[in-house]
ZABA-115048 format. One record per atom (N, C-alpha, C): residue number from 0; residue in three letters; x negated, y, z. Coordinates in steps of 0.02 Angstrom, whole numbers, plus 50000, padded with zeros to 5 digits. Layout:
REM ZABA-115048
NODE  seq  type     xx     yy     zz
NODE  NUM   ALA      X      Y      Z
...
//
This chain:
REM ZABA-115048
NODE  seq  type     xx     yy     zz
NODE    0   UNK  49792  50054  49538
NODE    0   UNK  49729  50078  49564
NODE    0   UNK  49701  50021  49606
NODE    1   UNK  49641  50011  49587
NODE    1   UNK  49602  49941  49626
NODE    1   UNK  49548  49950  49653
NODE    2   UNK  49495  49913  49708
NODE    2   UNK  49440  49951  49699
NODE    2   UNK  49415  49868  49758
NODE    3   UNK  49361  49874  49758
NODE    3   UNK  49354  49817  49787
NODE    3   UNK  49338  49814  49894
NODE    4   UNK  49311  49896  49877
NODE    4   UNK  49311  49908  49952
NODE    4   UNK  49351  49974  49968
NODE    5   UNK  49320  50031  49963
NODE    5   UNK  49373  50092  49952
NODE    5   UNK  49408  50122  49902
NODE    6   UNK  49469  50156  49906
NODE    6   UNK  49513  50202  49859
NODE    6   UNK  49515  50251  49891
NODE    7   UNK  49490  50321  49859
NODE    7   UNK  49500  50404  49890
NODE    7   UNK  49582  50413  49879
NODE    8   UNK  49605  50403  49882
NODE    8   UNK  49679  50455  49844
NODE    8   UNK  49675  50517  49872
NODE    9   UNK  49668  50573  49830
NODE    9   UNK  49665  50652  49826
NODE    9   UNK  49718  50654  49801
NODE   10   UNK  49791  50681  49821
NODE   10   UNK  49828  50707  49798
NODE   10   UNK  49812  50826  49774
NODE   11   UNK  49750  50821  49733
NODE   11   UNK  49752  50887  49712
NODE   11   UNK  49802  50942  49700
NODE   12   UNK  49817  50962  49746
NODE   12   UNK  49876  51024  49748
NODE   12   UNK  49933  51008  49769
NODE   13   UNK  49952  50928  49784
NODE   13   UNK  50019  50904  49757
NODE   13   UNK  50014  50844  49821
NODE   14   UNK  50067  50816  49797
NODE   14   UNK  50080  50744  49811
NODE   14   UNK  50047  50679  49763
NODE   15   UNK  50067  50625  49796
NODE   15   UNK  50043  50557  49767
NODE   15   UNK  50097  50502  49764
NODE   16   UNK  50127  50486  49734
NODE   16   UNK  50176  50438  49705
NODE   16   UNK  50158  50370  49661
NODE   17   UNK  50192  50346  49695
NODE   17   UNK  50205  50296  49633
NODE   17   UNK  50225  50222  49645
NODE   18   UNK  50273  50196  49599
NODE   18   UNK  50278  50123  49593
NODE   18   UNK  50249  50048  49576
NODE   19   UNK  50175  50080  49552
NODE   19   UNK  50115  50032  49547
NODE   19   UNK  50095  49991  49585
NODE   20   UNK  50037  49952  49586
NODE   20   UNK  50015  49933  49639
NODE   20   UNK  49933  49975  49662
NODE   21   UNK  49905  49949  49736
NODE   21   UNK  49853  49989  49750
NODE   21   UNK  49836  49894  49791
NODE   22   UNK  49759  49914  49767
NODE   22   UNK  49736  49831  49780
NODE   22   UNK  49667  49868  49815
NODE   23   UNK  49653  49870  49876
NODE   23   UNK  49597  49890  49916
NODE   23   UNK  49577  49864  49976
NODE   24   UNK  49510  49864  50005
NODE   24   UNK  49495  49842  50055
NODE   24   UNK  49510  49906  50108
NODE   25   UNK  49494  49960  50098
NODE   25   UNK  49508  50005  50125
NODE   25   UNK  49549  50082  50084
NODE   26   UNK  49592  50105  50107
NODE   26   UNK  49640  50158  50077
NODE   26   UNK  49632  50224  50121
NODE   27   UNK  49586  50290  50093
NODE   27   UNK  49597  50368  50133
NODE   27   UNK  49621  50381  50089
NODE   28   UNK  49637  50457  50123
NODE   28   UNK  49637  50521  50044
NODE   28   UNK  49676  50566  50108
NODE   29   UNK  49684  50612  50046
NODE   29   UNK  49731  50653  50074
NODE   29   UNK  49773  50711  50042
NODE   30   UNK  49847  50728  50063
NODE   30   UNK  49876  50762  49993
NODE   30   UNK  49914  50829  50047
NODE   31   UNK  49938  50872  49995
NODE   31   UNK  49986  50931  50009
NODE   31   UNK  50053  50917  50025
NODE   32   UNK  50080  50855  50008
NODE   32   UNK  50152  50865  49991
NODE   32   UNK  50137  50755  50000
NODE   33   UNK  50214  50743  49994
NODE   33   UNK  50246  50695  49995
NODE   33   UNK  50182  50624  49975
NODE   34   UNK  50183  50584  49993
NODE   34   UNK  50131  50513  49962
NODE   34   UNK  50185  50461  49978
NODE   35   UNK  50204  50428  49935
NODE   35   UNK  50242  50367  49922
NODE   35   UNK  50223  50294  49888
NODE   36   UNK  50188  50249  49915
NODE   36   UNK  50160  50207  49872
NODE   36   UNK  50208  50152  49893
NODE   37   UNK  50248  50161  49838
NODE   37   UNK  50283  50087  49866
NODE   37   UNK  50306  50030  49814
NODE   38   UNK  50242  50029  49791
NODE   38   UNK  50244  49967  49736
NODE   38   UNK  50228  49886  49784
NODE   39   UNK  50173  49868  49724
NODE   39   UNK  50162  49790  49746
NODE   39   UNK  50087  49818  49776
NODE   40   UNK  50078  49839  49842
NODE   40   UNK  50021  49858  49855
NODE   40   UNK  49991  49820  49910
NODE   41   UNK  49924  49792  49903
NODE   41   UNK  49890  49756  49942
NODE   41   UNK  49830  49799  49975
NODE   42   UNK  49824  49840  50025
NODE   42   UNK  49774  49879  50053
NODE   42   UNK  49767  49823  50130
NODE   43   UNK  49697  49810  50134
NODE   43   UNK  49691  49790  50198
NODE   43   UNK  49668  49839  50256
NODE   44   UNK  49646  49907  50235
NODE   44   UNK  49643  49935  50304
NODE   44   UNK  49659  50007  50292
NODE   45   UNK  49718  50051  50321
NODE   45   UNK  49735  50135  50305
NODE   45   UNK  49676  50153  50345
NODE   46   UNK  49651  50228  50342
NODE   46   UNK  49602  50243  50390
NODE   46   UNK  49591  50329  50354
NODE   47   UNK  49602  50378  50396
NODE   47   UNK  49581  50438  50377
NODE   47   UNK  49610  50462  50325
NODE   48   UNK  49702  50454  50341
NODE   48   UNK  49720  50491  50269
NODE   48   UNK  49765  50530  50323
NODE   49   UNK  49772  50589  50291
NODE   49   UNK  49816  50671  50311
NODE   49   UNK  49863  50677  50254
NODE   50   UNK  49936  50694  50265
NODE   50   UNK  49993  50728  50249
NODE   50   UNK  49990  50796  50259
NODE   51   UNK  49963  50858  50239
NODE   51   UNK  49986  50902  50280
NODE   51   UNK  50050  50928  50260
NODE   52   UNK  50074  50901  50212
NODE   52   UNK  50138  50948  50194
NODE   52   UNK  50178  50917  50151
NODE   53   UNK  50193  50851  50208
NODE   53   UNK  50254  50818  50195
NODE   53   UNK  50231  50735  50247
NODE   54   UNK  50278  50690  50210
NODE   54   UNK  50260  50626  50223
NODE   54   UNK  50243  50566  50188
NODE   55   UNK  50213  50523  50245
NODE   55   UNK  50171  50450  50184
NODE   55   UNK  50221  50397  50205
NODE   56   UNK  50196  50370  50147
NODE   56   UNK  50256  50320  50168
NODE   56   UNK  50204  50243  50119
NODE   57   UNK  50211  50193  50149
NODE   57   UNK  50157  50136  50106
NODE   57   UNK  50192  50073  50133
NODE   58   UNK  50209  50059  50071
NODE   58   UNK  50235  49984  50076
NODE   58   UNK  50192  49919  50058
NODE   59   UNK  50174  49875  50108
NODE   59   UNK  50103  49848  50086
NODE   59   UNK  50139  49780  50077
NODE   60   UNK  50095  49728  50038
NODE   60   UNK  50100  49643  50054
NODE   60   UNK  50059  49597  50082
NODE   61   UNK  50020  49627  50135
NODE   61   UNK  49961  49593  50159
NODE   61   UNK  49959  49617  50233
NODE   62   UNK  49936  49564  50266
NODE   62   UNK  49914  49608  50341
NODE   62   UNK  49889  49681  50346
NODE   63   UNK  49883  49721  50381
NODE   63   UNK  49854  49765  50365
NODE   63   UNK  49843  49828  50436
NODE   64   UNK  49783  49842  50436
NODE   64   UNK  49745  49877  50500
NODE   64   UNK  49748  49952  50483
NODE   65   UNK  49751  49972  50534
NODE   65   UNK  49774  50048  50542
NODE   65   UNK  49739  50093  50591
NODE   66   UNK  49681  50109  50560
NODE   66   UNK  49618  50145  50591
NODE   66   UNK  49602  50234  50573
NODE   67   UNK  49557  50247  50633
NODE   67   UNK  49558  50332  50616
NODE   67   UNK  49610  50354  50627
NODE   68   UNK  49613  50413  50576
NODE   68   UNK  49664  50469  50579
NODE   68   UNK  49729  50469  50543
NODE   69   UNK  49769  50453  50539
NODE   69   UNK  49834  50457  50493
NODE   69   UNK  49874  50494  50524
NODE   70   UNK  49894  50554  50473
NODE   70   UNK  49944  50603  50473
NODE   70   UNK  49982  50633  50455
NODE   71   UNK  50062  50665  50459
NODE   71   UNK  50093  50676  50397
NODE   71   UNK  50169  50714  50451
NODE   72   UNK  50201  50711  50413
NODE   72   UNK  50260  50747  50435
NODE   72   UNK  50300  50691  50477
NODE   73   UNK  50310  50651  50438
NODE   73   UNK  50322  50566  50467
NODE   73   UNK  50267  50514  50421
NODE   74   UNK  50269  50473  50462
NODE   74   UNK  50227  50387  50438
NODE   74   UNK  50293  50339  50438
NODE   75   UNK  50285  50328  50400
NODE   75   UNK  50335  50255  50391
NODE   75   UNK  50281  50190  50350
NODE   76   UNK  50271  50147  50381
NODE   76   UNK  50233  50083  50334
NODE   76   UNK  50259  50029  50380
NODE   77   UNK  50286  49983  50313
NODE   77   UNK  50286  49937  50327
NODE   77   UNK  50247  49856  50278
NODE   78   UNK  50268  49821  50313
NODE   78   UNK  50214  49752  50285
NODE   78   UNK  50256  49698  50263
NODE   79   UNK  50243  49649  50218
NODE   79   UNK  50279  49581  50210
NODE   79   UNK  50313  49537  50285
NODE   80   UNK  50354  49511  50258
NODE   80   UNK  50386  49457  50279
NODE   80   UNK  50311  49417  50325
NODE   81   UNK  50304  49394  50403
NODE   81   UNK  50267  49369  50415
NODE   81   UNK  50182  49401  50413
NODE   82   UNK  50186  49453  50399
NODE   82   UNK  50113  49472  50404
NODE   82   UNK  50124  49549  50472
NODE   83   UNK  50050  49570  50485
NODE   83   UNK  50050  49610  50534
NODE   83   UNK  50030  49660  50533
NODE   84   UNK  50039  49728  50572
NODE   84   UNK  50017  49803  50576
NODE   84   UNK  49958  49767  50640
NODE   85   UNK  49909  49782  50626
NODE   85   UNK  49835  49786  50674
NODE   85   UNK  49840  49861  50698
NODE   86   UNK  49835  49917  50737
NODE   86   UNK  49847  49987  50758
NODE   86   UNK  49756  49981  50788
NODE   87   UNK  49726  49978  50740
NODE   87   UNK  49642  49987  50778
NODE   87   UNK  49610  49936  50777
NODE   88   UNK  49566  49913  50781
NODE   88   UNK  49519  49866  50744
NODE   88   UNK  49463  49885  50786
NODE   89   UNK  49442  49839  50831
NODE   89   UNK  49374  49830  50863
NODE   89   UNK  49363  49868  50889
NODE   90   UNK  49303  49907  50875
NODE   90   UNK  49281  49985  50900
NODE   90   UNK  49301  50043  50870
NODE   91   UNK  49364  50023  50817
NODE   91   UNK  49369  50082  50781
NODE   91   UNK  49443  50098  50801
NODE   92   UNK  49472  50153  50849
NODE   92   UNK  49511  50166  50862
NODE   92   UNK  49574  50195  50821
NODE   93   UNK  49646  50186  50838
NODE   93   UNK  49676  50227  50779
NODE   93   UNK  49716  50283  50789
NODE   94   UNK  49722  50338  50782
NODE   94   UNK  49787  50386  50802
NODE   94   UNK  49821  50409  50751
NODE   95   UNK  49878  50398  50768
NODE   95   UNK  49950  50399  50700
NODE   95   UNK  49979  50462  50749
NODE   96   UNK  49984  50525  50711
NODE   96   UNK  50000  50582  50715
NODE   96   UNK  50065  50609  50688
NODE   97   UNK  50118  50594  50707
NODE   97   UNK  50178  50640  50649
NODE   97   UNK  50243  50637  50702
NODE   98   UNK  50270  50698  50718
NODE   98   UNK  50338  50684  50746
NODE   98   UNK  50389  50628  50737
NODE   99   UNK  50381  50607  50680
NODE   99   UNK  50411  50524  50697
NODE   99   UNK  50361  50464  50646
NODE  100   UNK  50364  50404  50694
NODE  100   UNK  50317  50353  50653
NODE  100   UNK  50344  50302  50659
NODE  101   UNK  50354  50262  50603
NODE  101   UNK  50399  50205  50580
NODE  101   UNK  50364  50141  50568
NODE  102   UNK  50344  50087  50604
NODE  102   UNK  50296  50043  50576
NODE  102   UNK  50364  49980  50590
NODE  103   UNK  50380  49971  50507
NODE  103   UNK  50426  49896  50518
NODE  103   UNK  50387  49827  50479
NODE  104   UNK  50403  49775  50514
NODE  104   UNK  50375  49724  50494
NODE  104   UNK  50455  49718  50473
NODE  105   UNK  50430  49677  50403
NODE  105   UNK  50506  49663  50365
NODE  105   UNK  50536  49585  50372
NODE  106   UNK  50623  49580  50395
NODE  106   UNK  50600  49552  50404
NODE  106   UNK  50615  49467  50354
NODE  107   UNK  50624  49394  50392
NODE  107   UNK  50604  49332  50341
NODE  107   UNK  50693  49340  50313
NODE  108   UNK  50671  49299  50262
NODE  108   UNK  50759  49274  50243
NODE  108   UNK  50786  49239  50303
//
């Protein structure tokens, strides 16, 4: 899934999975159940995505900013070797919502 500025991901009824990649300037959506993107995914900014009924989890390869609302049962994201979690961006504030939140920078050889 690619898009050059935004990607909705609607997980309809369900969850969102997968081992693909997701290539975006910006990544929302929002699902019922579990979201796992942990392919070769390049999103430069999360912003306004809800879990309500389960957890996200996004494995990215690019810097990547973390704005708005993100929510879920737990957050776990992490980023490449050498790149960074931004938690808010300018005037755009961020709140990460979930009884536990996991942000690892991975790390070099």
């Amino acid at each position: 899934m690619s898009g050059p500025n935004q990607r909705d991901a609607d997980g309809d009824g369900g969850g969102i999975t997968g081992t693909g990649s997701v290539t975006t300037a910006l990544l929302t959506g929002s699902a019922t159940a579990n979201v796992a993107l942990t392919g070769s995914n390049t999103v430069s900014t999360l912003g306004n995505f809800t879990v309500s009924g389960g957890s996200l989890t996004l494995v990215d390869n690019s810097n990547l900013s973390l704005t708005n609302t993100i929510s879920g049962t737990n957050l776990f994201i992490e980023v490449a070797p050498l790149d960074t979690i931004a938690v808010g961006t300018g005037a755009t504030a961020a709140s990460l919502s979930a009884p536990r939140v996991s942000l690892l920078l991975s790390p070099t050889d």
